[in-house]
Structure formats: C-alpha cells, structure tokens
C-alpha positions as semicolon CSV with decimal commas, in nm:
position;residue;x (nm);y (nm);z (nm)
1;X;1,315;0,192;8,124
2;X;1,534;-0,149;8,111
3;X;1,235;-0,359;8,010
4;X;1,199;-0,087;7,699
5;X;1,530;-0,190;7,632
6;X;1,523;-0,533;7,615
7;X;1,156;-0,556;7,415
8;X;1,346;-0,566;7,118
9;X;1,625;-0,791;7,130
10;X;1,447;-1,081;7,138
11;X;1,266;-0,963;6,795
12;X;1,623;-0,870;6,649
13;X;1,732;-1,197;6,719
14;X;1,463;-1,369;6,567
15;X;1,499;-1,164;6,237
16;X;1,849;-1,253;6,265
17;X;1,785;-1,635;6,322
18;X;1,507;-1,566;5,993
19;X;1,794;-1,461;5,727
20;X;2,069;-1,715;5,883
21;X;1,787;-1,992;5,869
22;X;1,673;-1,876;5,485
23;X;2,045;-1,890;5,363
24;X;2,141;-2,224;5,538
25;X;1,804;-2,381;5,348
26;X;1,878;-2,232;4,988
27;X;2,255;-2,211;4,979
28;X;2,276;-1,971;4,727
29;X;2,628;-2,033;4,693
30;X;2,568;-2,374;4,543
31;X;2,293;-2,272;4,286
32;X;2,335;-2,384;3,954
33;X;2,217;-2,147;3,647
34;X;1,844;-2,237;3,550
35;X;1,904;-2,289;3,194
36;X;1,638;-2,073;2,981
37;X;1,401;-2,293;2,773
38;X;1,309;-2,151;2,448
39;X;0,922;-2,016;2,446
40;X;0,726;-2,153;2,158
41;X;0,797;-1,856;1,878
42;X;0,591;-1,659;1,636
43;X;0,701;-1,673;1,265
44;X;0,829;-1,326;1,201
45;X;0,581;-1,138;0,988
46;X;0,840;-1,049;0,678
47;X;0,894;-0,650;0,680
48;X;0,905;-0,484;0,330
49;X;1,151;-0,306;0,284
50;X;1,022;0,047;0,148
51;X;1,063;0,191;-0,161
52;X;0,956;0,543;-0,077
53;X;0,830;0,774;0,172
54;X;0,581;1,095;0,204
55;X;0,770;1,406;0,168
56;X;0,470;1,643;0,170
57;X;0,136;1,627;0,115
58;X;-0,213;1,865;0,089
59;X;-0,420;1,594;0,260
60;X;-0,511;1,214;0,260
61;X;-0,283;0,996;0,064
62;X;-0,425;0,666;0,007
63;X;-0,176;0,346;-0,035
64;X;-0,225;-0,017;-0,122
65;X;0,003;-0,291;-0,048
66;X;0,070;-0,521;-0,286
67;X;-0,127;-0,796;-0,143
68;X;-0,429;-0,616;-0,018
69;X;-0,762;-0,529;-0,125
70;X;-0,849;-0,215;0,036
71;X;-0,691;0,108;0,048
72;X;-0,569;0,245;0,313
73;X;-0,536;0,617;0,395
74;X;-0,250;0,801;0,540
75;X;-0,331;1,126;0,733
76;X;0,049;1,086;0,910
77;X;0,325;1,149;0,691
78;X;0,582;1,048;0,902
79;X;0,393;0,706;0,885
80;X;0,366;0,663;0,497
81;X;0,594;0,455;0,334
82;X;0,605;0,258;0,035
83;X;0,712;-0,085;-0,018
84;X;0,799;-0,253;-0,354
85;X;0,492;-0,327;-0,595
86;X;0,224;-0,102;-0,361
87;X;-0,010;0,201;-0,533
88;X;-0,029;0,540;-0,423
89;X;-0,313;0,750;-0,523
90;X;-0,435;1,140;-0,448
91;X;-0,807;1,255;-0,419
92;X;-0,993;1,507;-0,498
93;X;-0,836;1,815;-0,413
94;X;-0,493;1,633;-0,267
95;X;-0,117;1,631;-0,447
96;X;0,202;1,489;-0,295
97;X;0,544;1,456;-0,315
98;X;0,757;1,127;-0,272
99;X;1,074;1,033;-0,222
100;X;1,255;0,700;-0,346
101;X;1,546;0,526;-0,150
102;X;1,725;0,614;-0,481
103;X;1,692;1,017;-0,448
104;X;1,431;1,048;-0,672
105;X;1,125;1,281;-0,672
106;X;0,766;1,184;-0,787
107;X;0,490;1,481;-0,744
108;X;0,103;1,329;-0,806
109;X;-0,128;1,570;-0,904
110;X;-0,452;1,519;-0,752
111;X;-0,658;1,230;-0,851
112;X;-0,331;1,052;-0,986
113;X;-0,271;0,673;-0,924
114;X;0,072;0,487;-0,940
115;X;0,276;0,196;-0,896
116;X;0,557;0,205;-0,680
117;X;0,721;-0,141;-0,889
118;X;1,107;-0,024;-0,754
119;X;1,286;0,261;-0,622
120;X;1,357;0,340;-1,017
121;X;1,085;0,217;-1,163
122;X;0,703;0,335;-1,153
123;X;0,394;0,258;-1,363
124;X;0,145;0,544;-1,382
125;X;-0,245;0,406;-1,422
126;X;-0,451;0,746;-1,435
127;X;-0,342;1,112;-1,307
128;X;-0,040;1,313;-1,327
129;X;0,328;1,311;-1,228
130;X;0,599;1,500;-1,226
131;X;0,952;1,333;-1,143
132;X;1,338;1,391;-1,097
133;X;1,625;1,175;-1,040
134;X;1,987;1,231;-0,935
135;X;2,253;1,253;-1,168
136;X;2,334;0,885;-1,076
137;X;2,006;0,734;-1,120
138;X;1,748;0,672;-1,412
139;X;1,396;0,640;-1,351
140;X;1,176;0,413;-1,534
141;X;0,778;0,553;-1,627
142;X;0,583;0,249;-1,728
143;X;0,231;0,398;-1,848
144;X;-0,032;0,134;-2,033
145;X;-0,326;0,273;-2,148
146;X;-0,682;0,159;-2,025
147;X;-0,909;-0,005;-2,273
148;X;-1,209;0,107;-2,403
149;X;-1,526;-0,021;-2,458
150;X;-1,481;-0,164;-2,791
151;X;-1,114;-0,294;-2,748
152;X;-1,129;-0,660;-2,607
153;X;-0,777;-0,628;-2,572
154;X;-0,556;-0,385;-2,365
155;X;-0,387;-0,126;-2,607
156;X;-0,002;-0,166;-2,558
157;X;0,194;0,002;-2,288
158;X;0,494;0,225;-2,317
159;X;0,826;0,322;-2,076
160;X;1,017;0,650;-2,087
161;X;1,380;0,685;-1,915
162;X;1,415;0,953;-1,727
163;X;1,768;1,026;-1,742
164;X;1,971;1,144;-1,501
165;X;1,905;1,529;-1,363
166;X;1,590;1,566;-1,560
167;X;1,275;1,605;-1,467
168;X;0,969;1,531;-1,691
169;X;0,528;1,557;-1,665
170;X;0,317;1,280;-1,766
171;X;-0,028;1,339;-1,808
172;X;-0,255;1,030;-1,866
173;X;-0,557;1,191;-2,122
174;X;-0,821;1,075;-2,233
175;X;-0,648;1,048;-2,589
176;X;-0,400;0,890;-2,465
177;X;-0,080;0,996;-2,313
178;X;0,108;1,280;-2,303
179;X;0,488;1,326;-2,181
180;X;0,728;1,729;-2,196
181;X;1,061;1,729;-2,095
C-alpha cells in the first residue's frame, strides 16, 4: 500500500515543475499588448434607405430596384421594402397595400405598376391605386400617359396633390386617365 502512495508524487511534481517551467519561459507579467493590425476592408455596399414597406398582400409582389434589370418577387412580406426610385407591380390576381415612412397608404389593384420616386411622391405607369396621407403630409401622383402607335412623342404627364386626410383612386384607362376624390 505505501508504493500506491508514492506512484503519484513523482507525476504531481512533474506537472508542477510543467506550469512553474511554462510561466518562467513566457512571463506573462511582462507581455506587452499585440497591437491589432487593420485587415484589408471591403467597401461597404451603400444601404438604401427605404421608402416603404409591405403592409398586406394577396400574393407575389414583384419589386425593382432602381438600378436593376430584373424583377424580383417577394413572397415574404416582412422582407419587402422599398427604397427611393424602385417599382412595385401586382399580377394577375394579386393587390397590396404599402406603407410610406411618411404615414401614407398606397393600395395597387392587381396588375398595377408604380414608382416609389419618395416617401411623398409616386408615379403610376399602368394599373390602379388607391392612396391616403396623414393630415401632415401631401402626396404627390405623377401619372404620364404611354404613347401610342402613331405618337412619336410621349403625350404629356400630369401630378395630382393629394392633400392631407384624403384619399383618392387613379385608374390608368385606355383613354387616358381617370382620378375621384
């Protein structure tokens, strides 16, 4: 039973001699702070700020931002929003709601297309809307008509205010455009 005993001093007392030995080579008591050498960075990609975001929705919403091609849909609403300059559009068989960063309300009807140009300001290219603002706010409706065949020239556009705390539908027709307050 002694020798038991004494098996495992000698291994204590190496372990011991180990950690004594360790902190006599690195002093950690004299270390000096590694100073931290800048990593070569990555340009920060500039975020948009948005516009608008999805309230509600009866199915895809499709978005465009203002410097790319394709459209992109939206199945997520929590996902969708809209920065400055980008186009919204509904489908077949799809309306939404949206809401700017200034409190107002923009319905699109299905197969609708706009421009989101501000939080105040939006330019309607085909479709349907119905909007609202707060009694603080004034929304700008930019609509220009398309051309037709025989104009070589884009017919002019035209803006309505929507004044504060009133709600108006624009419907683009085919004779042209149509606006009730």
């Amino acid at each position: 039973v002694p020798l038991a005993r004494f098996g495992w001093l000698p291994l204590i007392l190496a372990v011991a001699a180990g950690f004594l030995l360790a902190v006599f080579v690195f002093q950690p008591w004299n270390r000096q702070p590694v100073a931290l050498q800048p990593r070569d960075t990555i340009p920060a990609l500039p975020i948009a700020t948005p516009v608008a975001h999805l309230v509600v929705a009866t199915g895809d919403v499709e978005m465009r931002a203002p410097a790319a091609v394709d459209w992109q849909p939206f199945p997520a609403i929590k996902s969708f929003t809209c920065p400055s300059r980008s186009e919204v559009r509904t489908g077949d068989g799809v309306s939404c709601e949206l809401k700017t960063t200034e409190g107002c309300v923009i319905r699109l009807n299905q197969g609708t297309e706009i421009t989101l140009a501000s939080p105040t300001d939006i330019t309607i290219h085909r479709g349907q809307i119905w909007c609202s603002s707060p009694e603080n706010v004034s929304l700008k409706i930019v609509a220009q008509e398309m051309p037709t065949a025989e104009q070589a020239d884009p017919p002019p556009s035209w803006s309505f205010a929507c004044p504060s705390s009133s709600c108006l539908l624009t419907a683009e027709q085919p004779g042209g455009m149509q606006v009730m307050t």
